[in-house]
N, C-alpha and C positions, 0 to 999 in steps of 0.2 A: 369865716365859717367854712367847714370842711363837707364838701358832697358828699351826701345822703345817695345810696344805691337807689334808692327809688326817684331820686332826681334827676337819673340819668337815663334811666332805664324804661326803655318803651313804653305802653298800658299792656301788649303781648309778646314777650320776647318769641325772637327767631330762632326756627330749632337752631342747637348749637352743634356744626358740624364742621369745627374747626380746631378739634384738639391737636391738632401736630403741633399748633401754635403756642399756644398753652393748655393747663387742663384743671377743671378746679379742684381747690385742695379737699381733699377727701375726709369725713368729719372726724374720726378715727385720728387722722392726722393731726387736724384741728387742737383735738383733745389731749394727744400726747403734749403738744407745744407747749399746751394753756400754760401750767405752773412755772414755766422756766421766764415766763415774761416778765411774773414781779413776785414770786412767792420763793423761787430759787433764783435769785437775780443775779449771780455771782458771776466776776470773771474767769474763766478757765487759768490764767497765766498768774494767777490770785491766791496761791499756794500756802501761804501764813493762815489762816481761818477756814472752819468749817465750809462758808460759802463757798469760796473759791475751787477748794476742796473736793465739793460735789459736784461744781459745775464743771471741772477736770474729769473728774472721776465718767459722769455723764457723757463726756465729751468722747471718750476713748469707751466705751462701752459702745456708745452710735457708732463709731469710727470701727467695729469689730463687726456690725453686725451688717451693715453697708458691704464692709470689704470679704462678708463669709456670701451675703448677697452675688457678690462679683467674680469671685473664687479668683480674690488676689489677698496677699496679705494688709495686715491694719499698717504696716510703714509705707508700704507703695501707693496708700490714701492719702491726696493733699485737697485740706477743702478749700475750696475759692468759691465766687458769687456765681458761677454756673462756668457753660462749658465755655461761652467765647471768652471770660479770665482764663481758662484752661488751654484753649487753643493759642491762645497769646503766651502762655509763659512756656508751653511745650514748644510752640514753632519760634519766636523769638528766639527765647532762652536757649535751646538748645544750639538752634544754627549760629546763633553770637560766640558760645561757648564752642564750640566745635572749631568756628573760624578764627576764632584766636588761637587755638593749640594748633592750627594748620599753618597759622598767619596768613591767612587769606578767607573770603569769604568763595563757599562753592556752588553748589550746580543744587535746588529742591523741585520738586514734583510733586504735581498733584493734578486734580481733574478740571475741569472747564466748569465742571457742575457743581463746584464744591459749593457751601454755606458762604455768604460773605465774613463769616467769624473765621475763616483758612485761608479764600481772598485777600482779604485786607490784610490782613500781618504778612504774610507770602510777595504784594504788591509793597508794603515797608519794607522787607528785606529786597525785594529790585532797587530797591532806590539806597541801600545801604549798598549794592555791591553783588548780590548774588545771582546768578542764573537762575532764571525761571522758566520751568517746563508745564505747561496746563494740556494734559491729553482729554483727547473728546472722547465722550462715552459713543459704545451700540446704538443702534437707533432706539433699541431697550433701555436704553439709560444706562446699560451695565459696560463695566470697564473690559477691555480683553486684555487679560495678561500678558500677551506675548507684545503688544503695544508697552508698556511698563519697562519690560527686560528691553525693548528694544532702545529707549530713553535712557535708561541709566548709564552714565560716564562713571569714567575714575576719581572724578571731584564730587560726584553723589553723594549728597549730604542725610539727607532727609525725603521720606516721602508721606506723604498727608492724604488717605482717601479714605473717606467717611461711609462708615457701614451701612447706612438707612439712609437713604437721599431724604429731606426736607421737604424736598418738592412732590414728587413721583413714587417714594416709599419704595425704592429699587434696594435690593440689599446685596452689596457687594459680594465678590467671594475672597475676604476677607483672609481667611489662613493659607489660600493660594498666593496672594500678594503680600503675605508676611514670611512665605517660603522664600520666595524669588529675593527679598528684602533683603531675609538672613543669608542668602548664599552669595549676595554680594555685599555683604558687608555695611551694609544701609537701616538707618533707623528708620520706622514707621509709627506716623501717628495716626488715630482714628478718632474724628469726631462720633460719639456710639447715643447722643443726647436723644434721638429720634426711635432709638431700638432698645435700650435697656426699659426692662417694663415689660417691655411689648411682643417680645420673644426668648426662646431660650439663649440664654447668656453664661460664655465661659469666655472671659477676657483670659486665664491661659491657652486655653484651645484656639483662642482669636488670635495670638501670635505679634500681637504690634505691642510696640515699647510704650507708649503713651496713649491714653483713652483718655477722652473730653466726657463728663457727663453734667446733667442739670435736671435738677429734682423738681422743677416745674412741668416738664413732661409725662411724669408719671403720677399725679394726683398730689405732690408734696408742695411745699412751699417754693414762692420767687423769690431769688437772691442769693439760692444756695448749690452749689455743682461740689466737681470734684474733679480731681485728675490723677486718675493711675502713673506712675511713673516708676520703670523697671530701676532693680538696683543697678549703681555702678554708671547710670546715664549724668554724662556732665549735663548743668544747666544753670545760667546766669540769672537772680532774680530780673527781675523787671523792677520793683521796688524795694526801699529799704525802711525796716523801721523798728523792730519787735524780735525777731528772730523766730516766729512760728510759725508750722510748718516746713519744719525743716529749711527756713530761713525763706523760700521759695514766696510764702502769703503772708508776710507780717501786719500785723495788726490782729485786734479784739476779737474770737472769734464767737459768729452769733449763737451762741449754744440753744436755742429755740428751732432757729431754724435748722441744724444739725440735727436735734432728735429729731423735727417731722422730714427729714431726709431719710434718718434711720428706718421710721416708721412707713413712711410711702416705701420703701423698699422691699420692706418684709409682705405688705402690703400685695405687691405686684405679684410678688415669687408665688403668695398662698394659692391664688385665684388664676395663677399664668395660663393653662393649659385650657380651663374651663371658659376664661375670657379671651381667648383665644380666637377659641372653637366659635363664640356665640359672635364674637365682632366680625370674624369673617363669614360669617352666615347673612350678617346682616348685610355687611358691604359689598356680597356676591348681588342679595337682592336688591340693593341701590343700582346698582350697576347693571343687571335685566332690567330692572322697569324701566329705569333712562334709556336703554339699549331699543326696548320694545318701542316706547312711545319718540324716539328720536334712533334710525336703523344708521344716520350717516353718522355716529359720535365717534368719536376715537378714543381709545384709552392709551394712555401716555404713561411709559413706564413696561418693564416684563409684565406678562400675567399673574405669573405665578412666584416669583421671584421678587415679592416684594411684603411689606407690614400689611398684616392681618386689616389693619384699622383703616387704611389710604385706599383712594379712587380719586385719578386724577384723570382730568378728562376734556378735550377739544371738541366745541360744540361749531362745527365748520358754519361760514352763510350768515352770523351774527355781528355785531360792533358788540364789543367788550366789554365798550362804557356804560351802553343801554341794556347789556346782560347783568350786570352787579350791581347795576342802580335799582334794576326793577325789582332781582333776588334780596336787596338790604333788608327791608323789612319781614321777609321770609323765610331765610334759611341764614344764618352766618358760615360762615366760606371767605375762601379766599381765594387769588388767581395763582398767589404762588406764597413766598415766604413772607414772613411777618416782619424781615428786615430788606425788602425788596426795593424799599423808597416810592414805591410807588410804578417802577419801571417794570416792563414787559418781564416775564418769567427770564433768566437766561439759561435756566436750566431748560425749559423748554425747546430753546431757541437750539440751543444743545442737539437736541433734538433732532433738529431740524425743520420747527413747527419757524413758520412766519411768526412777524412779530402781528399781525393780526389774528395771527391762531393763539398765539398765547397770549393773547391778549383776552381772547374769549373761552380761554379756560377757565375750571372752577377744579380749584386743591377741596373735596370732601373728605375729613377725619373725621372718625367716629370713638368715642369715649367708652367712660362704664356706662354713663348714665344713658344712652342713647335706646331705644326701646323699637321694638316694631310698628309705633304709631308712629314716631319720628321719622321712620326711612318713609313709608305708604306718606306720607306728607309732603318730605322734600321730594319725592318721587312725582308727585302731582304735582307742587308747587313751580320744580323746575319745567317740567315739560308744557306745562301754562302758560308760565313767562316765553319761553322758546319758540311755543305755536303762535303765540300775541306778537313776537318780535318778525319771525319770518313774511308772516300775514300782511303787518304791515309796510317790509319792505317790500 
């Protein structure tokens, strides 16, 4: 027998103030999906019959309105199940394919604070053979360019720095380090899963050859992403099976979840500016009232140089474990990424917070649905738990 949401779920849910992580699908979204589950059931690659037909047709219409979303064209659209398929077949793929035409594997780059979705395939290619450079960010979390230029060698393959930090919501300066890229000759990829949505977005203004994105960030469906990829970039699949997407994703693709990717899109771009304005209204006032009722906090990340929606924040004088156990039932949060394993922030650590400090951090993301009773609540709720905890140490 399969769990019933109410089987799992509290008598009072916790405000939920941890969309970076995920975000729920929007009903809107919901709605577009419905029919293509069993009423248009067809395969896209199903071209002999009607069904197939419209579920091609369907397919490439999402895939146009996505990529007018993105202001790239519908061929540099490859869908895959979100951004870490993306980052694996950009960073893989690419440096396999590069180091064959060299016959050699060479030299990539990327940051200390990256996602473990850039990590892990970056830490596979060490072990394939290639130098690996991980520069540490500002104490702001932000990279300094002349750090970048100062790394690049003549076997510089590839560079990997993700636009919207996960953790901290720091946002690079992204067409600065896809200049430096382009005038040496160096492809750039960007993890963008944490930003698209969530601000103005021009993947050609953004300047990097490869964009990760995942349409569970922006109110759409889990399972479904994409990956920008400029023309004329070599890339070795990772898999083989089908020949779709440009050979690069083969296999069946979910045409359900493709239009509620289309639709979460259209979605974001309508209300961008308006929900903008109101999230960072709210997370200004998250961020006084903690500030007010706790003066020693730290905020972790630029000021102002980061996602509308993120407040991340070191609550000095705490155990971390007795911070998040107390917060469970009250607020949902997190100390850092939702692929951390459990281990201290390292982006934090980045930083240069203790691993006690990030340990007694709390990542706050804020949604559509999030409201001004919700902030006035975790705003009480955290500085409760904090006064209970200090008190009694």
């Amino acid at each position: 027998m399969l769990p019933s949401p109410e089987a799992v779920l509290t008598p009072s849910a916790p405000i939920a103030l941890d969309h970076q992580a995920t975000t729920p699908c929007h009903e809107d979204v919901v709605t577009a999906m419905e029919p293509w589950w069993s009423e248009q059931w067809g395969n896209p690659s199903s071209r002999q019959h009607r069904l197939g037909l419209t579920a091609a047709a369907a397919v490439q219409m999402a895939r146009e309105q996505i990529s007018d979303c993105l202001s790239c064209s519908a061929e540099q659209l490859i869908f895959t199940s979100g951004a870490t398929e993306a980052n694996n077949i950009a960073l893989l793929g690419h440096a396999r394919a590069i180091a064959r035409e060299r016959g050699q594997p060479g030299h990539l780059i990327s940051m200390v604070s990256e996602h473990h979705a850039v990590l892990d395939p970056l830490r596979q290619l060490q072990r394939e053979g290639f130098r690996i450079t991980l520069l540490s960010p500002e104490p702001d979390g932000l990279l300094d360019p002349k750090k970048l230029e100062a790394a690049i060698t003549e076997d510089t393959q590839l560079v990997s720095v993700m636009l919207a930090n996960n953790e901290i919501g720091v946002i690079q300066p992204l067409p600065e380090v896809a200049a430096i890229c382009r005038d040496r000759g160096v492809t750039l990829h960007s993890d963008v899963a944490q930003a698209f949505g969530h601000i103005p977005f021009d993947s050609k203004g953004l300047g990097a050859d490869f964009l990760s994105l995942s349409a569970h960030k922006l109110n759409g469906p889990k399972g479904i992403g994409a990956l920008i990829c400029n023309p004329g970039l070599t890339v070795e699949p990772l898999q083989w099976g089908g020949g779709q997407e440009r050979g690069l994703r083969p296999g069946t693709l979910p045409v359900p979840l493709i239009i509620g990717f289309a639709k979460a899109a259209e979605l974001a771009r309508s209300d961008l500016a308006s929900r903008r304005r109101r999230i960072e209204r709210l997370r200004n006032r998250l961020w006084e009232g903690l500030k007010q009722g706790q003066p020693s906090l730290l905020l972790n990340g630029h000021a102002t140089a980061r996602l509308p929606h993120n407040l991340n924040i070191t609550i000095a004088g705490v155990s971390g474990s007795k911070l998040h156990r107390a917060l469970r039932s009250q607020v949902a949060c997190s100390s850092g990424s939702a692929c951390s394993r459990g281990e201290p922030s390292h982006v934090l650590m980045a930083l240069g917070r203790s691993r006690q400090e990030a340990e007694a951090s709390l990542r706050l993301s804020l949604g559509r649905s999030t409201s001004d009773g919700d902030i006035d609540r975790a705003i009480q709720a955290i500085n409760k738990v904090v006064h209970q905890l200090r008190h009694k140490a």
